[in-house]
DRENDO-58223 format. One record per atom (N, C-alpha, C): residue in three letters; x, y, z. Coordinates in steps of 0.1 Angstrom, whole numbers, plus 5000, padded with zeros to 4 digits. Example, Ala and Ser with C-alpha at 12.3 -4.5 7.8 and 13.67 -1.06 7.14 Angstrom:
DRENDO-58223
ALA513249435078
ALA512349555078
ALA513249675078
SER512849785071
SER513749895071
SER512950005079
//
This chain:
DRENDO-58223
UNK916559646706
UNK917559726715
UNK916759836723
UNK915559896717
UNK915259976725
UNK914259926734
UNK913859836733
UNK913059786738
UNK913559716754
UNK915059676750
UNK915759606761
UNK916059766771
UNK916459816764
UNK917159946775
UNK915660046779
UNK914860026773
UNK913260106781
UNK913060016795
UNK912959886793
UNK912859776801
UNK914059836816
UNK915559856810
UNK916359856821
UNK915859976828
UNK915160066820
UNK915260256828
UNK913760216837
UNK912960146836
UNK911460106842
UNK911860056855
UNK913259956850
UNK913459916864
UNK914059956872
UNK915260076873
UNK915460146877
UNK914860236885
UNK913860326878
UNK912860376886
UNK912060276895
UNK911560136898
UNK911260096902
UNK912160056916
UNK913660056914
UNK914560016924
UNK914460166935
UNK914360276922
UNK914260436933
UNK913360396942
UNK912060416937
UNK911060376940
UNK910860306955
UNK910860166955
UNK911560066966
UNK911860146974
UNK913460226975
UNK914460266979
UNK913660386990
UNK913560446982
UNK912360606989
UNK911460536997
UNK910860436994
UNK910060357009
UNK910360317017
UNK911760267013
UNK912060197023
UNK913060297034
UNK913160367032
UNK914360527038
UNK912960567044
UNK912360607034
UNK910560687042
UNK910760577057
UNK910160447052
UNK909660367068
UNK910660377077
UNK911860377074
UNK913460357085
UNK913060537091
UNK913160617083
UNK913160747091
UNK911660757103
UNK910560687097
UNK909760707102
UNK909660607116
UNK910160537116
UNK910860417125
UNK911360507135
UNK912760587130
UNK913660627141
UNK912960747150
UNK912060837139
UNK911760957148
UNK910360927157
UNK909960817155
UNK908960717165
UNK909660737177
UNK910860677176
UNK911960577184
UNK912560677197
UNK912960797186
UNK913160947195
UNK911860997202
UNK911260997198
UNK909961037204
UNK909560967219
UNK909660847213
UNK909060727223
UNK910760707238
UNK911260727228
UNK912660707239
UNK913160587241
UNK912060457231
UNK912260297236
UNK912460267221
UNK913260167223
UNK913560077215
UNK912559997201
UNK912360017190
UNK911160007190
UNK911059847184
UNK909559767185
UNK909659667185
UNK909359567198
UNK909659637206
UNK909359557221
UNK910659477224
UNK910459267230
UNK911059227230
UNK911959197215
UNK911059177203
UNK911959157187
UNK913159277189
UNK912959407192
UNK913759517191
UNK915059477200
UNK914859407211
UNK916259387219
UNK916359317219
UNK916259177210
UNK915859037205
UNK917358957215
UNK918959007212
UNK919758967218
UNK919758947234
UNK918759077244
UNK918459027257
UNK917059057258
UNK916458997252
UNK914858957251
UNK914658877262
UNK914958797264
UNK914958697278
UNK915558767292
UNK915958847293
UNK916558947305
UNK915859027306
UNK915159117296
UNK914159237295
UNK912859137302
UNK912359017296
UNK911058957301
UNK911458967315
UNK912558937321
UNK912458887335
UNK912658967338
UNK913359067337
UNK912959187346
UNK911759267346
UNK910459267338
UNK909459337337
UNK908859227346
UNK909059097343
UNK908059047356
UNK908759027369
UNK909759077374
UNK909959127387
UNK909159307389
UNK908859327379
UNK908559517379
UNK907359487383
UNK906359397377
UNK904759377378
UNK905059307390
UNK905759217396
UNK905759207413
UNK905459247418
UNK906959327420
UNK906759437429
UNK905959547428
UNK905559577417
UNK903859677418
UNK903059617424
UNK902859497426
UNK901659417430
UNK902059467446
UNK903259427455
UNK903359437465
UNK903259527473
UNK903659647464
UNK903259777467
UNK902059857465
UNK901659837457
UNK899759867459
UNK899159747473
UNK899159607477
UNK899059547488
UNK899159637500
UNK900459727501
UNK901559767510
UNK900459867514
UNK900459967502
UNK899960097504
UNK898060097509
UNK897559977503
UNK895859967509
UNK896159917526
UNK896859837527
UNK897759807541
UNK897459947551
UNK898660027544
UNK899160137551
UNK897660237553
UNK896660237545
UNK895760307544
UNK894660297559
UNK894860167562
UNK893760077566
UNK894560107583
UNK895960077581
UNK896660087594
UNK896360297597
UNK896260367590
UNK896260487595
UNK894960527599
UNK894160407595
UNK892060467602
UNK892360427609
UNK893060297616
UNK893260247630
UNK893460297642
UNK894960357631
UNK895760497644
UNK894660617646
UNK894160657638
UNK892860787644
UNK891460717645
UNK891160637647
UNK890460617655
UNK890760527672
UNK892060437671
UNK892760427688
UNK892860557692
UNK893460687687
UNK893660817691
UNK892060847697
UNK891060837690
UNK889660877695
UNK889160797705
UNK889860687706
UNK889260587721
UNK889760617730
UNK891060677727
UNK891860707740
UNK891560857745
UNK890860877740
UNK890861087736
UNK889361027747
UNK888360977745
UNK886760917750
UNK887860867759
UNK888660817768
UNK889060707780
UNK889460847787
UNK890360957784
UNK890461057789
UNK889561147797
UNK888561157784
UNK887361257792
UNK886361137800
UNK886261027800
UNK885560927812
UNK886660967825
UNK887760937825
UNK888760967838
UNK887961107841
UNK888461217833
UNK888361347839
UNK886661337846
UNK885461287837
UNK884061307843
UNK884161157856
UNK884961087856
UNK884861017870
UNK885361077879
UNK886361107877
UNK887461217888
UNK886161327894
UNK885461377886
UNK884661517888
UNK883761457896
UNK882961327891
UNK881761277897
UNK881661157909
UNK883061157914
UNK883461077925
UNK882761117940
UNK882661257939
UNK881761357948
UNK880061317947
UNK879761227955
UNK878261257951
UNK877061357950
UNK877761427960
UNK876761567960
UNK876961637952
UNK877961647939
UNK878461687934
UNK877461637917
UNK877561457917
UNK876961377908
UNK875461397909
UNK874961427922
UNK873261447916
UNK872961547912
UNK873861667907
UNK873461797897
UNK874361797882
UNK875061687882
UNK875861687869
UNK875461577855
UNK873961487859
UNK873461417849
UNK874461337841
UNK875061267855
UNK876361167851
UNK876461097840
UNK874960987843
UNK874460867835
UNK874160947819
UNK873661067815
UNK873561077801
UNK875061157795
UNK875961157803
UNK877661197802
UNK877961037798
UNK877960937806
UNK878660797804
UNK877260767791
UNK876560757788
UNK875560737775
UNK876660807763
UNK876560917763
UNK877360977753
UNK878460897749
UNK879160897761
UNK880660797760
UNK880360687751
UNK879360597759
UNK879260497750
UNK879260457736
UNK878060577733
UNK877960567718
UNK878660597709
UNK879760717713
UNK880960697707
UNK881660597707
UNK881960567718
UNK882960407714
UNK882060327702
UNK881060287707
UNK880360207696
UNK880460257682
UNK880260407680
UNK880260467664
UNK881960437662
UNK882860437672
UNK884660437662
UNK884760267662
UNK883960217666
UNK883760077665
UNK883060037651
UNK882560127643
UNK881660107633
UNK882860157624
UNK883960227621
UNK884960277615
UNK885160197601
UNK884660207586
UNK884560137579
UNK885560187564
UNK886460097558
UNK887560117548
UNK886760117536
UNK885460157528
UNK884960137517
UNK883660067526
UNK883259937518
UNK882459817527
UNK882759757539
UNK884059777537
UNK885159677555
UNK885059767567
UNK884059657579
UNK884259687590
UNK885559677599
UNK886459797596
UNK888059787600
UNK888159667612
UNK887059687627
UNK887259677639
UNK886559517637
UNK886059457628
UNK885359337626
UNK886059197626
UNK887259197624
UNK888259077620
UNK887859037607
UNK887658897608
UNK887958857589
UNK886858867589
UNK885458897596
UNK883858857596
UNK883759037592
UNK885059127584
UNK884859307583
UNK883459257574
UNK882659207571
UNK881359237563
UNK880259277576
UNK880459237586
UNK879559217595
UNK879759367608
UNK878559457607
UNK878759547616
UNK879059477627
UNK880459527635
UNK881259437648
UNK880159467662
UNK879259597660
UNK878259667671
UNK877359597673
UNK876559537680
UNK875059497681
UNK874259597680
UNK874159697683
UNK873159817686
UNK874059927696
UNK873760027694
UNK874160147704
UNK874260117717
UNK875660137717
UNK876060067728
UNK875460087749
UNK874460207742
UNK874260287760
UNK872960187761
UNK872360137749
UNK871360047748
UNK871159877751
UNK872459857750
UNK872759707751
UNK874059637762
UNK874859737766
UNK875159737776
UNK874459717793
UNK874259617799
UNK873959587808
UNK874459677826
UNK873859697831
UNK874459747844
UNK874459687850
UNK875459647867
UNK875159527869
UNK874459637881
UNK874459477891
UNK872859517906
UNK873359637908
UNK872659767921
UNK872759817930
UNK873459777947
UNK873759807945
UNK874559757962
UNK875759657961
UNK876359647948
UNK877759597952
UNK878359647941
UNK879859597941
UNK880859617933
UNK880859497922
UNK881159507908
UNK880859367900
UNK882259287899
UNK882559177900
UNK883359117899
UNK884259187883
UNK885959137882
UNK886559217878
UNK886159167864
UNK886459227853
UNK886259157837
UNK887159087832
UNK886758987826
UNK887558847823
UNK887458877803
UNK888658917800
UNK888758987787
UNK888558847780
UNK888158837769
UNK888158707761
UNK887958757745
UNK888458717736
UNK889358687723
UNK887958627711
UNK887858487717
UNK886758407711
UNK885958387712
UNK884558297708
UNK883558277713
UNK882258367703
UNK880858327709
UNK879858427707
UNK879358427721
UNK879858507730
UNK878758537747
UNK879858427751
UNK880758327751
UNK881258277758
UNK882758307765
UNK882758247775
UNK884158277782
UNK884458417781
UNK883258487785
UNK883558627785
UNK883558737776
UNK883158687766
UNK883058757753
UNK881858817757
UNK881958987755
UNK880859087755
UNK879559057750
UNK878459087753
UNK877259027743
UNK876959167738
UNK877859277738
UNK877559387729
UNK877959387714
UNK878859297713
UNK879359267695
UNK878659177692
UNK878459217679
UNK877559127669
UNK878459017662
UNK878558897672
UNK878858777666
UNK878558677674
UNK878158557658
UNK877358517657
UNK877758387656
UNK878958327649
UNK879958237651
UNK880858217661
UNK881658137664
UNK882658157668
UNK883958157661
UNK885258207668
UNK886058317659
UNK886158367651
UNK885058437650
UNK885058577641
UNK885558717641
UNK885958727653
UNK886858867661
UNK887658827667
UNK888858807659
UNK890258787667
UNK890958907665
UNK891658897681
UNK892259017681
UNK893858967675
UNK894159037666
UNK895459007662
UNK896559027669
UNK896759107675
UNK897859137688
UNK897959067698
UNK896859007700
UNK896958927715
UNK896558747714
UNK896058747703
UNK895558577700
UNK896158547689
UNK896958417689
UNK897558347685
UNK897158217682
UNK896058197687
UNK895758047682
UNK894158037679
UNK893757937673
UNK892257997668
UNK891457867680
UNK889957877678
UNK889457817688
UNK889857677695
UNK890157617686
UNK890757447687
UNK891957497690
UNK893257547697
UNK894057547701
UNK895357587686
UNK894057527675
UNK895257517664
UNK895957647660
UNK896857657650
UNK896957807646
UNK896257857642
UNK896357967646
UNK895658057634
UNK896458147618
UNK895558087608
UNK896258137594
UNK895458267588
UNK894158307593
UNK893558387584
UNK893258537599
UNK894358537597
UNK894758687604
UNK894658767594
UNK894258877596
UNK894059017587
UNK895559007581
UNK896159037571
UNK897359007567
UNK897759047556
UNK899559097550
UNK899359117537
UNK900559097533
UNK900959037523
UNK902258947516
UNK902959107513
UNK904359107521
UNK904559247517
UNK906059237505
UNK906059097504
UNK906859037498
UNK907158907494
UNK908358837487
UNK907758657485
UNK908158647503
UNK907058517507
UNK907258457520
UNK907358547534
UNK907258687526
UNK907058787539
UNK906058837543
UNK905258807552
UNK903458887553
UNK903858917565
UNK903259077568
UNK902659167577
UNK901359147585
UNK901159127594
UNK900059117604
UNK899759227605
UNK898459287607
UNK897759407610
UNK896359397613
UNK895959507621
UNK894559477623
UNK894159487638
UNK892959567641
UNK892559597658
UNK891159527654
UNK890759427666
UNK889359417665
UNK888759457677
UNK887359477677
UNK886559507688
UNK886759407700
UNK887159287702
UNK887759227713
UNK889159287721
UNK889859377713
UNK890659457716
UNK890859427736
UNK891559397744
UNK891259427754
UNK890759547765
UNK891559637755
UNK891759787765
UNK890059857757
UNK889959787744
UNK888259867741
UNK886959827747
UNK887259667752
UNK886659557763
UNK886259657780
UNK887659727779
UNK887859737799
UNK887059847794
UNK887259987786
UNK886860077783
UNK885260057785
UNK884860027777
UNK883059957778
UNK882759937797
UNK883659857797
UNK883359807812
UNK883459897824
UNK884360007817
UNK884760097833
UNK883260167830
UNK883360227820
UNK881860307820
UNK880660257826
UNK880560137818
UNK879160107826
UNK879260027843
UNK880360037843
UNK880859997862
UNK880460157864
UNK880460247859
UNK880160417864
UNK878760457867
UNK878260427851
UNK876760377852
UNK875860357863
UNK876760217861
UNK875760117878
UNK876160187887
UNK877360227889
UNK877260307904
UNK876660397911
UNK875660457901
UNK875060567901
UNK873860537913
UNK873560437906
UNK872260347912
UNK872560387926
UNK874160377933
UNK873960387949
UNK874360517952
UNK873360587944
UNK874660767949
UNK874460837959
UNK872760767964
UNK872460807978
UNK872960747990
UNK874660617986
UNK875160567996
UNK876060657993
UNK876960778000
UNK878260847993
UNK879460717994
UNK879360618006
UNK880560558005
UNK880860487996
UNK879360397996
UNK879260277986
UNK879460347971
UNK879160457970
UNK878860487957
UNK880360527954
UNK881260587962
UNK882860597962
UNK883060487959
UNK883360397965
UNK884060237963
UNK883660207949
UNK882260217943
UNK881660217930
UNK882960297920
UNK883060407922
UNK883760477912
UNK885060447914
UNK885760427924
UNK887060427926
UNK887360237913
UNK886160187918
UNK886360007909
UNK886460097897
UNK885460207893
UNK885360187879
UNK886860247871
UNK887160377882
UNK888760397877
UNK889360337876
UNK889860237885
UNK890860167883
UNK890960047869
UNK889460047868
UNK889359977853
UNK889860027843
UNK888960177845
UNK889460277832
UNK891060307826
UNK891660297844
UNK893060317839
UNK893960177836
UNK893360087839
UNK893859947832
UNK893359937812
UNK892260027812
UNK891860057798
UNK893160107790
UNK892960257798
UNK894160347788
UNK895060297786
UNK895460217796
UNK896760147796
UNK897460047784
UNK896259927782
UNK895959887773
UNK895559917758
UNK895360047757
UNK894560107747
UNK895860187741
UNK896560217750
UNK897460307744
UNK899360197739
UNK899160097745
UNK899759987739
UNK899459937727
UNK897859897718
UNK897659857717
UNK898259967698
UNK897860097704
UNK898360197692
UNK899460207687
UNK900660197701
UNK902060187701
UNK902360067691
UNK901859977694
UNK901859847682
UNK901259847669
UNK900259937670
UNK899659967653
UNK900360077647
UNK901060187658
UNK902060287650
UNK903760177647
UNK903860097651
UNK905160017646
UNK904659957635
UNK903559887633
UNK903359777620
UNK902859967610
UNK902460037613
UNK902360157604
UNK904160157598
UNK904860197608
UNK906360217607
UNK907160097595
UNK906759987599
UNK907159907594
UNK906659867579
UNK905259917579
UNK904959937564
UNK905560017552
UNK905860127559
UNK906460247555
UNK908060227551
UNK908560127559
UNK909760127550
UNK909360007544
UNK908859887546
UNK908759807530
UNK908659877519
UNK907560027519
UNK907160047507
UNK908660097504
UNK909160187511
UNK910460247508
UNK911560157502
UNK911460027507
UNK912459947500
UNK911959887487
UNK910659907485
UNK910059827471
UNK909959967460
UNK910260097467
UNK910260207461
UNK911660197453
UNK912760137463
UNK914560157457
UNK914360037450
UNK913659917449
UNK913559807439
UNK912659877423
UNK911859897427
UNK911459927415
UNK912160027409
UNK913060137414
UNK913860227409
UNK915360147404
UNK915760067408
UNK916859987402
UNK916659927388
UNK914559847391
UNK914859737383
UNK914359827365
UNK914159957370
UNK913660077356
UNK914560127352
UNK915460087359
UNK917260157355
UNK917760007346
UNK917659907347
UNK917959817342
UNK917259777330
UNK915959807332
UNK915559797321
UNK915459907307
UNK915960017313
UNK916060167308
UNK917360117296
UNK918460027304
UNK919660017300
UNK919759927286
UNK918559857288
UNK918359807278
UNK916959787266
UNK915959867271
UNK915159927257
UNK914960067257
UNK915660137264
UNK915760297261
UNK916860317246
UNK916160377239
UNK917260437226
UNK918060547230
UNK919060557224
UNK920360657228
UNK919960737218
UNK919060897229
UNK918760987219
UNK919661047202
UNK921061057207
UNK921761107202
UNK922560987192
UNK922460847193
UNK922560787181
UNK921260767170
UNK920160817174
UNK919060817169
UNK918960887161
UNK918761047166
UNK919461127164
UNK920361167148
UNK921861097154
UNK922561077139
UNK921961027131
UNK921460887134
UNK920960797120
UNK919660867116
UNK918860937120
UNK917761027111
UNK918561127106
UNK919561177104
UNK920161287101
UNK920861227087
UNK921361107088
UNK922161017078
UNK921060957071
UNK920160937069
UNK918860877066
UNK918161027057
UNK917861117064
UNK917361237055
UNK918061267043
UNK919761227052
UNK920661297039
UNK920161167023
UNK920361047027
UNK919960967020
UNK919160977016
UNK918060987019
UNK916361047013
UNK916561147003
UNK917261237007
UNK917361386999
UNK918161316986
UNK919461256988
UNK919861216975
UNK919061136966
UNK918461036973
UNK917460936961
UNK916361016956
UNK915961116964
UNK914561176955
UNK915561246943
UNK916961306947
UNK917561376932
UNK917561306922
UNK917961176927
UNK918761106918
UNK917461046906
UNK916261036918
UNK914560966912
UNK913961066900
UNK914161206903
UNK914061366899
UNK914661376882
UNK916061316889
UNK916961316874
UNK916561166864
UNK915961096872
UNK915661006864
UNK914460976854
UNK913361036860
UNK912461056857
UNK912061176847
UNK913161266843
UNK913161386834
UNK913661266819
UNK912461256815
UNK912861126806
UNK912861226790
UNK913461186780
UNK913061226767
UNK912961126758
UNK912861136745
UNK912961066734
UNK914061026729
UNK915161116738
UNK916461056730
UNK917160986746
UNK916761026758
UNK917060926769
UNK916260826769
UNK915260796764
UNK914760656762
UNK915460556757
UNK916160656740
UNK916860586728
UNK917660506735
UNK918660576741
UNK919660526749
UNK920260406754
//
């Protein structure tokens, strides 16, 4: 008999025992839970919409994907916009130093030719305008500096004593059909201008335009390259200024010279400042994709909130109802464990 009822009190303490661990791990569980503010467990924790939670976290990692896309996009489009601003800012001060230097008597004390040098090499350096490694102004060939060399250096003048036939802007090629031999390419279409070409050399389409999925089935075109038209005429009005120099001891000839090269220049800006107006819209248009992938991702955190966020305040209770229970079994373990000789008997 006593042996049976020692047996039942062993086990008892052993059921306290249990009990106190298992209250310990549950309290330790919930104030995790409160802490963390989620559900705990992951998908096992919300096990009833475990399949709704998955699909909505992999719409969340989507649209993060699309939006980091969006934002290197937007990054790339704003070196564009300040450096068009700086081509156009260089097309200004060529107008104002032609306008000045139209006077020849005027041009053989003003060291014209190393004014249009300066010019050049600017254009050529915002031509060099690079995102990390990527030659911005390069097309899909951005590994490849788009410049051949400084541009006051490789730029050609044409003869003395006439005016040069007008510039035949061209897209494709290496030196052909009018393509500059001041850019460094070496293939053909390697500098496509994205705004203005639409088809690649063989007439076919073109698919590998600078570009960026700003969503399923929706991609963004972006991108200026050095075939640019208005950065083509730009080049050209200058060194039409250049050469004109050559006749400065004819005043007339050398007027007709400058008056060709303005009228280039201002077919430049013209172009040049179109060309921004179109890189400030795909800027614009970036800016609200991100904005709308901003109210997606804020919906789809609400939905998921809805369902592995813990409800502070039911949490809350049950650690409060949980202590209380803790507190009772250590009493009741306390009183059990105050053993004697005659509560053994028992």
């Amino acid at each position: 008999m006593v042996a049976i009822t020692g047996s039942t009190q062993f086990a008892r303490i052993l059921d306290q025992t249990r009990l106190i661990r298992n209250l310990n791990q549950q309290l330790t569980n919930q104030q995790s839970q409160l802490s963390s503010g989620r559900i705990l467990g992951g998908l096992v924790g919300v096990s009833t919409r475990a399949q709704e939670l998955g699909d909505l976290k992999a719409e969340l990692q989507t649209a993060n994907s699309y939006k980091s896309a969006i934002t290197t996009a937007q990054n790339r489009v704003r070196l564009y916009s300040i450096t068009m601003e700086q081509l156009i800012d260089v097309a200004t001060e060529a107008q104002d130093l032609m306008i000045k230097n139209r006077d020849s008597f005027f041009a053989t004390t003003s060291a014209p030719t190393a004014q249009v040098n300066v010019l050049l090499d600017r254009v050529g350096t915002f031509l060099q305008t690079k995102d990390s490694e990527r030659y911005l102004f390069a097309g899909r060939n951005y590994g490849t500096n788009p410049v051949l060399a400084p541009l006051s250096n490789v730029v050609a003048d044409s003869p003395a004593g006439a005016v040069p036939p007008a510039l035949t802007v061209s897209n494709e090629g290496s030196g052909v059909g009018g393509q500059p031999l001041w850019l460094n390419v070496t293939n053909t279409d390697e500098l496509d201008n994205y705004y203005f070409d639409t088809t690649g050399t063989n007439g076919a389409p073109e698919d590998n335009f600078i570009s960026v999925y700003a969503d399923d089935n929706e991609r963004v075109q972006y991108g200026i390259s050095a075939t640019d038209p208005g950065i083509q005429q730009l080049v050209d009005s200058l060194t039409r200024f250049r050469s004109a120099i050559q006749d400065i001891s004819d005043p007339v000839l050398y007027a007709q010279r400058v008056d060709d090269a303005l009228a280039s220049l201002r077919t430049s800006l013209q172009s040049l400042k179109t060309t921004a107006s179109t890189n400030g819209h795909t800027e614009q248009r970036l800016g609200e994709l991100q904005a709308r992938h901003d109210r997606s991702l804020d919906v789809l955190k609400t939905r998921i909130g809805s369902i592995e966020d813990a409800d502070p305040a039911e949490t809350a209770t049950l650690i409060k109802a949980l202590q209380t229970s803790l507190e009772a079994t250590y009493t009741i373990t306390r009183d059990t464990l105050q053993l004697s000789l005659v509560n053994y008997l028992r």
